[in-house]
N, C-alpha and C positions, 0 to 999 in steps of 0.2 A: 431516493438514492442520491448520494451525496455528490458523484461528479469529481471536478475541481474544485479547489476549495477557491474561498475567497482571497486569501493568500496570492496563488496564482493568479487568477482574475486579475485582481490589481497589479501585478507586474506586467500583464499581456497591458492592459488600459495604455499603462505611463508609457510603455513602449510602443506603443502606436500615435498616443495622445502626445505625448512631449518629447518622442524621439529620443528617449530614453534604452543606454542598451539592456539585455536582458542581464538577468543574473549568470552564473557557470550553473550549471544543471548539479546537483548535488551525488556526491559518489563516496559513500554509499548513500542508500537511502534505508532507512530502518520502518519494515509492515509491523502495524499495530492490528490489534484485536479490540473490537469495540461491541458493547451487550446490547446498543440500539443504531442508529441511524446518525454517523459521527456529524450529520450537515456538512457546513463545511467550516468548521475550523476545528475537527476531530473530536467531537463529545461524544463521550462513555467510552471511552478508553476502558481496559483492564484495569486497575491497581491491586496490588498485593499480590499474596501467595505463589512468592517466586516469578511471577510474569513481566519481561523484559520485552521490547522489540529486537529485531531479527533483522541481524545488516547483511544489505544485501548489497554488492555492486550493479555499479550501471557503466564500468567503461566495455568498451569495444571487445574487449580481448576477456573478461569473465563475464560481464554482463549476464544477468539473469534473466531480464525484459527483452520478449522480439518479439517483433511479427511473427507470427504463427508460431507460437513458443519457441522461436530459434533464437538463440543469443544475440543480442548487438544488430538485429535485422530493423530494418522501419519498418513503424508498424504498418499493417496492411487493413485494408478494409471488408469488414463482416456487413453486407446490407448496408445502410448508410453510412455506419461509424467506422472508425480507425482505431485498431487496437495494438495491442502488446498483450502476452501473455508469460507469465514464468516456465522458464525452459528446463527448471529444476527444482524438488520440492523446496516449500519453506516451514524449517522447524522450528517449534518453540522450546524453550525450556520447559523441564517436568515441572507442573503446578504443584505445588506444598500447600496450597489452599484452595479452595472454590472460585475458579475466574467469572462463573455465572456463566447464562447460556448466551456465546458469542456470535452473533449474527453479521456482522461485518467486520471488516476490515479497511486499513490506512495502509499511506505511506507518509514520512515524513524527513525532514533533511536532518536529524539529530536522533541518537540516542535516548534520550530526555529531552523534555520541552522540546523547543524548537517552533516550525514551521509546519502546518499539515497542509501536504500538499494537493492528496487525490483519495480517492477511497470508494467502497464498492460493499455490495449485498455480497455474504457469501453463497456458493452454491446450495450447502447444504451448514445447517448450525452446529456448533461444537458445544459442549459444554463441561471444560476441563474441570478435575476435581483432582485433591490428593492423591496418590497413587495411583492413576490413569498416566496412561499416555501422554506423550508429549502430546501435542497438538501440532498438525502439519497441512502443507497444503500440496498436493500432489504436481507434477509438472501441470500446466496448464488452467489451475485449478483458480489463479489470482490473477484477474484480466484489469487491466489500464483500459479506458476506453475513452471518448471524446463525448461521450453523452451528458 
C-alpha cells in the first residue's frame, strides 16, 4: 500500500533537514485511479477511454477531506493512524473504453502529470468499461491516512 509518496517524503526531509519552508498545500488536488499498487510516485495510473482525474478542493470552506468525513476538519485518529476521509462522493467521467480492473487510487497536485502525492487500496475494485457507469467513490469511501 503506497502511503505518501516520495515526493512528499522529500519535502518533510528538507523541511526538517535544512529548515526549509514547506510547500502551500495544493488546492485542488486531482484522485487518480490506478490497476495496481501506484508505490509512490503513482504507477498504473488509467490512460485512455475518456479517463481524467477528478479535482477536488481542499480549502476550509468546500474542502472535501476531514476528519471523520466532515469537510475542512483535522484529521482525527483511527487506532494508531490519523486520517481524512471524503465528505462527498467522488465522480469519474463515463469510460468510452476499458480502464481495466482499478484497484487503487491517488491524489495528486495537477490535472496531468504533476506531483503524486498519497494514494491508497480501494475498498472494493471497479472495473470501468464502455457504457457502464461512471465510476465513483461514495462519502467516506477514499481515506488519507498516515500509514
Amino acid at each position: 500500500m503506497p502511503g505518501f509518496s516520495a515526493y512528499v517524503e522529500q519535502r518533510v526531509l528538507e523541511w526538517l533537514a535544512q529548515d526549509t519552508g514547506m510547500p502551500a498545500a495544493p488546492n485542488p488536488i486531482y484522485i487518480s485511479l490506478h490497476t495496481a499498487d501506484p508505490a509512490q510516485n503513482g504507477a498504473s495510473e488509467v490512460a485512455g477511454g475518456g479517463y481524467a482525474r477528478v479535482s477536488v478542493s481542499t480549502t476550509t470552506a468546500s474542502a472535501i477531506f476531514g476528519g471523520n468525513g466532515v469537510a475542512g476538519v483535522a484529521p482525527v485518529a483511527n487506532g494508531t493512524k490519523q486520517e481524512l476521509k471524503n465528505s462527498a462522493p467522488i465522480t469519474f467521467p463515463a469510460p468510452t473504453g476499458d480502464w481495466g480492473t482499478c484497484t487503487y487510487w491517488g491524489a495528486w497536485d495537477a490535472a496531468t502529470g504533476g506531483n503524486f502525492l498519497i494514494g491508497g487500496a480501494l475498498t472494493s475494485s471497479v472495473h470501468p468499461i464502455s457504457g457502464n457507469s461512471a465510476p465513483s467513490f461514495g462519502a467516506n469511501a477514499a481515506v488519507l491516512d498516515d500509514d
